[in-house]
C-alpha positions in Angstrom: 120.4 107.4 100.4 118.4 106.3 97.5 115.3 108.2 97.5 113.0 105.1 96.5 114.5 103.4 99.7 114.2 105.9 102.1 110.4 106.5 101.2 109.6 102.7 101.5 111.5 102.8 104.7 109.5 105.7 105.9 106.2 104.1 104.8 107.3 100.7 106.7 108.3 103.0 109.8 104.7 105.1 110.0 103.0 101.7 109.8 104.6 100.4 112.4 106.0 103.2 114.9 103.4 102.9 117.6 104.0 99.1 118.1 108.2 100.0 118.4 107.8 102.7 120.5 106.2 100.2 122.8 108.9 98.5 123.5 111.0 98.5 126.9 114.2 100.7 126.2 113.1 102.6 122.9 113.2 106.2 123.1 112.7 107.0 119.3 112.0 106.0 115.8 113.0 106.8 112.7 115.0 106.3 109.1 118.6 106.3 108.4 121.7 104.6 108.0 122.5 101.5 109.4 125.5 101.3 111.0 127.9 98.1 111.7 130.8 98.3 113.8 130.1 101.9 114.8 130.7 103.2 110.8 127.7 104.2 108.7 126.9 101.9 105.9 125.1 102.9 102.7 122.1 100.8 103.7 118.7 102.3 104.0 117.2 101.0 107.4 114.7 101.6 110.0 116.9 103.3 113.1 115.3 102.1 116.7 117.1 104.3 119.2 117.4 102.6 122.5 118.4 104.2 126.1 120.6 100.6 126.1 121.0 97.2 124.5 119.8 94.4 126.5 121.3 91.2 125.6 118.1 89.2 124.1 118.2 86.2 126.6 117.6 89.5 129.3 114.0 90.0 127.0 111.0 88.1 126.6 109.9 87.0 123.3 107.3 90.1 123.0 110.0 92.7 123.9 112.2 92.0 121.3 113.0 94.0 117.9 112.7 92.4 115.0 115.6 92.1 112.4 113.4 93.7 110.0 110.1 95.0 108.8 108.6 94.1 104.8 111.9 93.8 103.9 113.2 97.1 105.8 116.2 95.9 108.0 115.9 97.1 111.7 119.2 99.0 113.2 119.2 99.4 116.9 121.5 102.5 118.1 121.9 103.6 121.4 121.2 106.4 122.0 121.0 107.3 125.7 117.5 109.1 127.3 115.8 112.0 125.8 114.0 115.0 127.1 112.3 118.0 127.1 113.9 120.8 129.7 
């Protein structure tokens, strides 16, 4: 990961964490690798972990993710439920 990348990707992700994390599904935030068709790509991106992917016609407009933030693109991987034992 290109270190210029990944620290404008982790600027755009503390700026707007608390507004992601408030959406139905998301269990964490943070910055990775995108991934397409299950295989990592080389492509810096903000990583929204989900419990599940809901189809977007099963969300309303508010609940959705965008496709990206200031440029950042948005990858949504599931990543099942997290907690603390």
């Amino acid at each position: 990961m290109s270190q210029d990348k990944t620290q404008r990707a982790q600027e755009v992700q503390a700026k707007y964490s608390d507004m992601l994390m408030s959406k139905p599904h998301v269990q964490g935030v943070g910055v990775g690798l995108a991934t397409k068709g299950g295989q990592f790509t080389d492509e810096v991106a903000i990583v929204v972990m989900v419990d599940e992917k809901v189809p977007l016609d099963q969300l309303a407009p508010e609940d959705r993710l965008p496709d990206e933030l200031e440029g950042i693109p948005i990858d949504v991987q599931v990543m099942g439920t997290f907690w603390a034992q």
